[in-house]
LOVOZA-163243 format. One record per residue (C-alpha): residue in three letters; y negated, x negated, z negated. Coordinates in steps of 0.1 Angstrom, whole numbers, padded with zeros to 4 digits, always signed. Example, Ala and Ser with C-alpha at 12.3 -4.5 7.8 and 13.67 -1.06 7.14 Angstrom:
// residues 2
Ala+0045-0123-0078;Ser+0011-0137-0071;
// end
This chain:
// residues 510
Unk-0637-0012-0082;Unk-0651-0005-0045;Unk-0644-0038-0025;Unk-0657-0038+0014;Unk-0641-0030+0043;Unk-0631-0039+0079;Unk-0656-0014+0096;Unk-0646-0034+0135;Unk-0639-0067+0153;Unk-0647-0077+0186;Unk-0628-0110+0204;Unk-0641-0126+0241;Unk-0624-0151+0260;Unk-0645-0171+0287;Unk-0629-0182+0317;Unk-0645-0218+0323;Unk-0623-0235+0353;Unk-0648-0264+0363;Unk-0659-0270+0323;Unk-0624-0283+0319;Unk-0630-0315+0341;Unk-0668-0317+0340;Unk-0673-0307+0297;Unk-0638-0311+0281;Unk-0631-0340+0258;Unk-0593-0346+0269;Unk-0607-0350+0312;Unk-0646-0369+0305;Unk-0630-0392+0281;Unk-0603-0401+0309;Unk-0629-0400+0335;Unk-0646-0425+0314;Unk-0611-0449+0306;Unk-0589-0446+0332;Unk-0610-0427+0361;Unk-0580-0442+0391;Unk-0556-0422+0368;Unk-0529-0397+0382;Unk-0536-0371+0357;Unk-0576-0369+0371;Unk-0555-0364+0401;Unk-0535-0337+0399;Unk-0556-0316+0372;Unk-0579-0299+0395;Unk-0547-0280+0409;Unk-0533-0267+0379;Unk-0559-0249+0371;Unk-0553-0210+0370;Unk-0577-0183+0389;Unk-0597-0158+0371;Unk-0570-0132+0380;Unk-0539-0156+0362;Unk-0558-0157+0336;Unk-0564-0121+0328;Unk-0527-0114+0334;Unk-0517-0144+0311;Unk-0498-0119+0285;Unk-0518-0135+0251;Unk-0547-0132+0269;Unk-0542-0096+0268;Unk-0532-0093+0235;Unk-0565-0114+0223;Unk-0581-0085+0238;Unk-0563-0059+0225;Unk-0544-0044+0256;Unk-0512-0051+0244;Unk-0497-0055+0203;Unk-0486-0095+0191;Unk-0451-0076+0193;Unk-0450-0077+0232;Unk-0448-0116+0229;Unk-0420-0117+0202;Unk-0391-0113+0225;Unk-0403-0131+0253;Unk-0390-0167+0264;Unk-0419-0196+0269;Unk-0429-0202+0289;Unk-0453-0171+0289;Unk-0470-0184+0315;Unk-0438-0176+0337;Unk-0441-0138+0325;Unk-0455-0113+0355;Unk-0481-0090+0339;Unk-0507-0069+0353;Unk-0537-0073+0327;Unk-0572-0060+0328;Unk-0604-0071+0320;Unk-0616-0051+0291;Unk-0596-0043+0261;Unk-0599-0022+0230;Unk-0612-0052+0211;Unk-0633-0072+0236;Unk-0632-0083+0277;Unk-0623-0118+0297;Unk-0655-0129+0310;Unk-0656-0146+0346;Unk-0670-0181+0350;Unk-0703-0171+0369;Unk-0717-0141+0342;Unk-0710-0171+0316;Unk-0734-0191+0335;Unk-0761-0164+0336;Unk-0757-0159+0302;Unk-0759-0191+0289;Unk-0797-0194+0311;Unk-0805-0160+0292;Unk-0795-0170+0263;Unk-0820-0206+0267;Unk-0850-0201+0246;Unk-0865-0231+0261;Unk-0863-0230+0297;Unk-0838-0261+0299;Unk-0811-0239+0319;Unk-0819-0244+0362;Unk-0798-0222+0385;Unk-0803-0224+0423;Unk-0819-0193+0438;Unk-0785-0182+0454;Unk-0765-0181+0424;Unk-0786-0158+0408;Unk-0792-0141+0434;Unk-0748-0137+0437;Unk-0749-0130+0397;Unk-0776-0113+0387;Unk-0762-0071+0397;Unk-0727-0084+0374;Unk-0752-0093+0347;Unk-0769-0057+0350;Unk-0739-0037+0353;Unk-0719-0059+0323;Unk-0745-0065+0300;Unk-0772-0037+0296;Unk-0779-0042+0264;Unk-0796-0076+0274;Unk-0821-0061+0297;Unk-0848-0072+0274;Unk-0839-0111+0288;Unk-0831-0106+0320;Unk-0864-0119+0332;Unk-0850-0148+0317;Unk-0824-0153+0348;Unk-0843-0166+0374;Unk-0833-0191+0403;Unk-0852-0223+0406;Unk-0851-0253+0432;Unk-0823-0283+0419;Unk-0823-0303+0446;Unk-0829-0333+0417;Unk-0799-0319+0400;Unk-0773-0348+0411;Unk-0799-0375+0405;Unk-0809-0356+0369;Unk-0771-0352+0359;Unk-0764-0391+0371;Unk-0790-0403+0353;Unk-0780-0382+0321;Unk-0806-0367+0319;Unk-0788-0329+0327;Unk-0753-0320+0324;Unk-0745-0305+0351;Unk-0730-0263+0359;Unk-0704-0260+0385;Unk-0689-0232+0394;Unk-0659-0233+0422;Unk-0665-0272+0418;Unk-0700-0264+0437;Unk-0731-0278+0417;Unk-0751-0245+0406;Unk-0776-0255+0382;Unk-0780-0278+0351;Unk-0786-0282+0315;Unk-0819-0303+0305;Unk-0821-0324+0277;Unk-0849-0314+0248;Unk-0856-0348+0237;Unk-0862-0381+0256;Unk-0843-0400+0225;Unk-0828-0375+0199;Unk-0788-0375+0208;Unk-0786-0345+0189;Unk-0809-0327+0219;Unk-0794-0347+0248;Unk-0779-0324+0278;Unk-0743-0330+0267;Unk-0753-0315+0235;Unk-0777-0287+0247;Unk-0752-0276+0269;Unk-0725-0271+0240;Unk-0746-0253+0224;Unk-0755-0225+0247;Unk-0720-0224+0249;Unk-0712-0213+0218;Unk-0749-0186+0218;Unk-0738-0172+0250;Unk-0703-0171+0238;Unk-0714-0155+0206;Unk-0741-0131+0218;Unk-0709-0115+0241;Unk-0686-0111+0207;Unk-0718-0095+0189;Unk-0718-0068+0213;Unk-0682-0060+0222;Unk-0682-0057+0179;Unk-0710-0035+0183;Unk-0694-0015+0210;Unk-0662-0012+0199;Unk-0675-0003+0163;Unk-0699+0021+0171;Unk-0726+0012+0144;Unk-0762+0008+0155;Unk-0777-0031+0158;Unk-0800-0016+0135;Unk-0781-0015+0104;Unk-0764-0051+0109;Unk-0784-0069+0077;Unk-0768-0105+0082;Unk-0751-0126+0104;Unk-0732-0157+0096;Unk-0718-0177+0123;Unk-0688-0201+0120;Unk-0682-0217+0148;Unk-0675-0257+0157;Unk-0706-0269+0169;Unk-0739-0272+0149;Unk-0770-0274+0162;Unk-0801-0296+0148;Unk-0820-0327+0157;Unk-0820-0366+0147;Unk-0839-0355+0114;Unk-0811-0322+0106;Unk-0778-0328+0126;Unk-0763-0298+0113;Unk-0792-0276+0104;Unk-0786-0246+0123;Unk-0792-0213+0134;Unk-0766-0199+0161;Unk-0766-0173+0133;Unk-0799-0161+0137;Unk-0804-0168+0175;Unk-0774-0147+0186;Unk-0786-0120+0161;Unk-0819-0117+0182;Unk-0801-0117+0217;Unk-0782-0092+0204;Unk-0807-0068+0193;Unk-0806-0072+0153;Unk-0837-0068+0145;Unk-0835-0060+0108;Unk-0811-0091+0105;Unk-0814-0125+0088;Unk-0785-0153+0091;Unk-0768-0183+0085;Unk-0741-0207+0095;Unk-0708-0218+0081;Unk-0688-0245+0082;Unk-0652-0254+0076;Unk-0632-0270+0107;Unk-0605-0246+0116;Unk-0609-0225+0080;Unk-0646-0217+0089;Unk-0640-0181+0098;Unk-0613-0174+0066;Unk-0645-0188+0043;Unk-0673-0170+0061;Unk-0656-0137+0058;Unk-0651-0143+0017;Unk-0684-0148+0017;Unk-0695-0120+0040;Unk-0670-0103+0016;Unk-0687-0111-0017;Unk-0725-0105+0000;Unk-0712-0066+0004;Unk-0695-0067-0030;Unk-0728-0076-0047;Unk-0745-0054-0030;Unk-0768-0079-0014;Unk-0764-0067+0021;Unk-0745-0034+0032;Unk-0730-0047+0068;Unk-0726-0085+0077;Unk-0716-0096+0109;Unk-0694-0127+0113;Unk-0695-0140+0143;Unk-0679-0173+0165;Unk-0691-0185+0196;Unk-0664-0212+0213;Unk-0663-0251+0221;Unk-0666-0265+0256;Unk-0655-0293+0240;Unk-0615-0282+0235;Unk-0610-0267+0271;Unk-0581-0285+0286;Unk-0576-0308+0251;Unk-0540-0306+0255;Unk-0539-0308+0291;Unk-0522-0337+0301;Unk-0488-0329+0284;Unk-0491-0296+0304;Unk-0497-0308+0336;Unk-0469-0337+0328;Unk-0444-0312+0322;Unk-0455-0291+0355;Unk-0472-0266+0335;Unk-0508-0254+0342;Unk-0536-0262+0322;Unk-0535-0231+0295;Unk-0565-0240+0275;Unk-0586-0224+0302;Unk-0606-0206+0277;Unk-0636-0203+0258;Unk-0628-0182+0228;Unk-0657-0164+0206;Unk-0651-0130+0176;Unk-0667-0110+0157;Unk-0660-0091+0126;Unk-0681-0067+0109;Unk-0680-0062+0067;Unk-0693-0032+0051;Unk-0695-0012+0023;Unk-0665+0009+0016;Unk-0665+0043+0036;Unk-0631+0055+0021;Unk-0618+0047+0054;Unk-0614+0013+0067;Unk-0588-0017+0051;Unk-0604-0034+0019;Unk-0607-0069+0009;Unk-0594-0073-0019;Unk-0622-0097-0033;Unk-0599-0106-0066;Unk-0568-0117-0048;Unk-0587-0150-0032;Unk-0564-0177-0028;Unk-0579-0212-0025;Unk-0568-0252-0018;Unk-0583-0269-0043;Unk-0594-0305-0046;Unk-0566-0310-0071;Unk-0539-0288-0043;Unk-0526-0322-0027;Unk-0518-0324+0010;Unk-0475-0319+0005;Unk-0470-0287+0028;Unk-0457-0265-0003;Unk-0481-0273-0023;Unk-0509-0260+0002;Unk-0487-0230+0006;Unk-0477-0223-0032;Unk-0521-0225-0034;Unk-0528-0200-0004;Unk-0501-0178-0006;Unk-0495-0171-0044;Unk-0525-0175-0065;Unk-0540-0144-0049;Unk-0509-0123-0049;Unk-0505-0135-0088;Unk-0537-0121-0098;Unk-0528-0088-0081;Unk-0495-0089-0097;Unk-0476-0087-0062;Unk-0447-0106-0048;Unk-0451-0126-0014;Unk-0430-0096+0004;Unk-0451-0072-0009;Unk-0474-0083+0020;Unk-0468-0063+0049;Unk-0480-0090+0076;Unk-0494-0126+0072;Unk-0517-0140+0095;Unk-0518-0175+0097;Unk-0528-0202+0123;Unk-0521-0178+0155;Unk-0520-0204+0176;Unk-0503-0197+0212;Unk-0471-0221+0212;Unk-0473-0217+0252;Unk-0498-0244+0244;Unk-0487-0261+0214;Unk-0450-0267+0224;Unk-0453-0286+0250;Unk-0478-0311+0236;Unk-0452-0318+0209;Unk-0468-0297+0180;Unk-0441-0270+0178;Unk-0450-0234+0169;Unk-0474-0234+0144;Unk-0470-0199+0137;Unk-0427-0200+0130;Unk-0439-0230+0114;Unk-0459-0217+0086;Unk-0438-0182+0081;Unk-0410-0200+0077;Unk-0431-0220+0046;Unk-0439-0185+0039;Unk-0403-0173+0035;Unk-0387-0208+0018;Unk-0417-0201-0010;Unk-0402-0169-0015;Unk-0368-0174-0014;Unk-0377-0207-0039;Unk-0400-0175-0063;Unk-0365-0154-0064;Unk-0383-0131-0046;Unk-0358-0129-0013;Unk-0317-0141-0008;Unk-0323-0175+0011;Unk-0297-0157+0041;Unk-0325-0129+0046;Unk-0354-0165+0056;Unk-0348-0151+0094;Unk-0356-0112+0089;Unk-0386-0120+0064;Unk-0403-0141+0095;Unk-0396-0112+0121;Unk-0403-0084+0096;Unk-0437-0102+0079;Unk-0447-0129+0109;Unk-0462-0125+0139;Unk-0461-0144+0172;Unk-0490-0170+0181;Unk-0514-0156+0210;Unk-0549-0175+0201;Unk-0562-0202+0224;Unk-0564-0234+0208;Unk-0600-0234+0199;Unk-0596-0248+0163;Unk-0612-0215+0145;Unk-0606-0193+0166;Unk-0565-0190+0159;Unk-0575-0189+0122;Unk-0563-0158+0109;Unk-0588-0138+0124;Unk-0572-0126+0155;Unk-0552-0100+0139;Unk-0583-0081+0119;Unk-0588-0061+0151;Unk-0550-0047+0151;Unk-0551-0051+0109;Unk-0579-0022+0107;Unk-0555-0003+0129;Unk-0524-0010+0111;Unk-0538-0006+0081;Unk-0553+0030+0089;Unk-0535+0049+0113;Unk-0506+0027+0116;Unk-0475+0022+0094;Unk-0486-0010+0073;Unk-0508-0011+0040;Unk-0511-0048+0029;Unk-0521-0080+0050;Unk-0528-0116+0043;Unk-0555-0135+0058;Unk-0550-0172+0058;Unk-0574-0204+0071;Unk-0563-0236+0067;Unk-0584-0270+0080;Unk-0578-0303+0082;Unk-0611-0318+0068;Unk-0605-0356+0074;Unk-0617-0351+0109;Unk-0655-0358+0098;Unk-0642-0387+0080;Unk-0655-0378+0048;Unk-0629-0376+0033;Unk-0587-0372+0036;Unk-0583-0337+0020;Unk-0573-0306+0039;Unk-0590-0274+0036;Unk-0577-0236+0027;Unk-0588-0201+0017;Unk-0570-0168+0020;Unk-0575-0131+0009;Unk-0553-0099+0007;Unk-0566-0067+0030;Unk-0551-0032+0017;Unk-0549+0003+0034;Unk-0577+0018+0019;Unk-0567+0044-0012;Unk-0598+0068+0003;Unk-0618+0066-0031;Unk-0657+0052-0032;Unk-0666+0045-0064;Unk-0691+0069-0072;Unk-0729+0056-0078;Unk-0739+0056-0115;Unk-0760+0086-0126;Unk-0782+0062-0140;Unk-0802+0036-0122;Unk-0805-0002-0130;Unk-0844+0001-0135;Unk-0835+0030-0164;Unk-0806+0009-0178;Unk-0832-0022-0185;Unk-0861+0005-0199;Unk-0834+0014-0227;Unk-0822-0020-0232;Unk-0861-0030-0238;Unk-0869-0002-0258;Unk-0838-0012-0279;Unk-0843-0043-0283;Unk-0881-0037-0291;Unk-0875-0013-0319;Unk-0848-0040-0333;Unk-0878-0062-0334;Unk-0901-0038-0350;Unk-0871-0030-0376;Unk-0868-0069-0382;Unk-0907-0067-0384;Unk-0909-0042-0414;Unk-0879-0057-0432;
// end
């Protein structure tokens, strides 16, 4: 069988400073409740600088200047650790405040983004020199007068852009009445384009495969985008695809809370498998709405405020070269309706029914990744490591299968686990952090079998109580193609038909 490979992933972080007071949901819902409160207070000085947060250690690894290993035998908080980071890694870069603000007015279709004259003026050779393969919008960045901007964003009629808490421009709303095109809204969005269109080209750089051949796109972000008659309609697919250069791409969006991205790469899986389309792109542009979410437990415990991030991937799925990790498109593991919410039941689903097909045992997986999420952040707002939490799930299931001495728990974690280094941006942390260093590992490096796993918690649209789960083997790949049939499909139906024809005719004459 010739399953699809990881050809490349590329990974962004955004460095948004004055989002997390003016867009976040934890600071504008305080503003709006308590706006006297100490925490409004204090907030705007724990905020980190553009250079803290490129030598923030996870940061790094997101980017893929250092390994997840760096972080394993570190104390928290990380925030404490001196490191010298860089901008660009082998996987992606940390984009400054003011590009992202440039970008998200290129990436406006409809002339809704206004940036004073100045601004662009500061911005626009950083947008040249960063972003060349956007030169075909650049016309698109272009400074206007906002002297109406305080009046606009007061009346809420614009959401405002800020950058070094100065008021730089604004987002207009599309609609006088739709909700679903208000400012607030419009301005999420073109977070999560500009956000995406930056992962599709690190992918595409770091990759080295032309625009040209990218034949689909699906995007599974957070947000959606649609009006009062299609909330959720979409496309970011297909928008960030045309910023991007894909010409010879089409696209769509899924969703699945914080197992969207495990679900859209099954499917971009199975679209190669078929032979539908030969590369897919999938691709995750970040949430405005989660900078700072957890921010009053850090700034109570003297902390900064680590969810200073905007998070966006992007992971490209091809046809098997003989090269690159497969995806083991038979070894899907999945929580069913039927799963139940107790925590070993959702594991027993995610991690075993794949490896049971495949005839493996859970330490015949050379790494999991699970919910990477960066305990830095999730300690101290009381939800423990998420990461220990789940390998240790991992390791009880295994020691419960026979398949390990309950004493050797504390070596399967180190040996099979991996640190948390993912900002908290709900999908981003699922899993799909590690692909970048998996297609390494799994080639050049010393491993040969990973597990992807997603997990989401679906009662957050209210729908409904279930949780949410998918999860797929990766293997080094064994260097075989399957070779192409010497006959073609058209050939095999002109038999069949002449076949069944003189069956007929046979009939016929009886």
């Amino acid at each position: 069988m010739s399953y699809p490979v990881f050809r490349g992933a590329g990974y962004v972080l955004v460095h948004t400073p004055d989002m997390i007071i003016k867009n976040g949901t934890t600071c504008t819902v305080e503003q709006e409740i308590n706006p006297d409160s100490e925490f409004l207070k204090e907030v705007g000085s724990k905020i980190r600088s553009y250079e803290e947060v490129v030598n923030y250690l996870p940061n790094q690894v997101y980017i893929g200047n250092e390994r997840p290993e760096a972080l394993a035998d570190l104390k928290l908080p990380w925030c404490e650790v001196k490191h010298k980071g860089e901008r660009r890694g082998k996987f992606g870069q940390i984009v400054p405040q003011d590009e992202f603000i440039a970008l998200m007015q290129i990436s406006d279709a409809f002339e809704l983004v206004k940036l004073s004259e100045e601004f662009v003026s500061n911005v626009r050779p950083a947008i040249e020199e960063n972003y060349p393969e956007l030169e075909p919008f650049f016309g698109l960045l272009k400074g206007s007068d906002i002297s109406d901007a305080e009046e606009l964003c007061e009346s809420h009629t614009a959401q405002g852009l800020y950058h070094e808490d100065k008021l730089v421009g604004y987002v207009k709303r599309a609609h006088d009445v739709d909700v679903n095109l208000n400012a607030h809204t419009m301005f999420e969005n073109l977070v999560v384009k500009a956000s995406g269109v930056v992962s599709a080209l690190e992918l595409l750089r770091s990759s080295g495969i032309s625009k040209d051949e990218i034949d689909y796109v699906i995007e599974c972000s957070e947000e959606a985008c649609g009006d009062m008659n299609q909330r959720g309609g979409g496309n970011f697919a297909k928008s960030i695809a045309e910023m991007a250069g894909m010409t010879h791409a089409s696209g769509s969006d899924t969703r699945g809370f914080c197992a969207g991205p495990t679900h859209a790469l099954i499917n971009a899986a199975a679209l190669v498998k078929s032979g539908i389309h030969k590369n897919v792109m999938v691709v995750a542009g970040g949430a405005s709405a989660k900078l700072g979410m957890n921010a009053k437990d850090h700034v109570k415990k003297g902390l900064p405020v680590l969810e200073d991030v905007v998070g966006g991937f992007a992971i490209l799925i091809s046809e098997n070269d003989g090269v690159h990790p497969i995806i083991r498109t038979d070894s899907v593991g999945k929580h069913t309706v039927g799963t139940g919410s107790a925590p070993q039941a959702v594991m027993t689903a995610l991690i075993t029914q794949g490896l049971d097909r495949l005839g493996l045992k859970i330490p015949d997986v050379d790494v999991y990744s699970v919910e990477m999420q960066n305990p830095d952040i999730t300690k101290p707002a009381g939800a423990g490591n998420v990461p220990e939490a789940n390998y240790k799930m991992i390791g009880a299931l295994a020691a419960t299968r026979g398949e390990i001495e309950k004493k050797e728990l504390k070596s399967f974690i180190a040996g099979h686990g991996l640190p948390g280094w993912a900002p908290t941006q709900g999908h981003i942390p699922s899993g799909v952090p590690y692909i970048g260093f998996l297609i390494d590992d799994l080639t050049s490096g010393d491993k040969n079998r990973a597990m992807i796993v997603g997990k989401g918690s679906l009662f957050l649209g209210r729908m409904t109580n279930l949780f949410d789960g998918v999860s797929f083997v990766a293997e080094r790949n064994p260097g075989v193609v399957e070779e192409a049939s010497s006959i073609s499909k058209d050939e095999i139906r002109k038999i069949i038909a002449e076949s069944m024809r003189n069956i007929a005719l046979n009939m016929i004459e009886e």
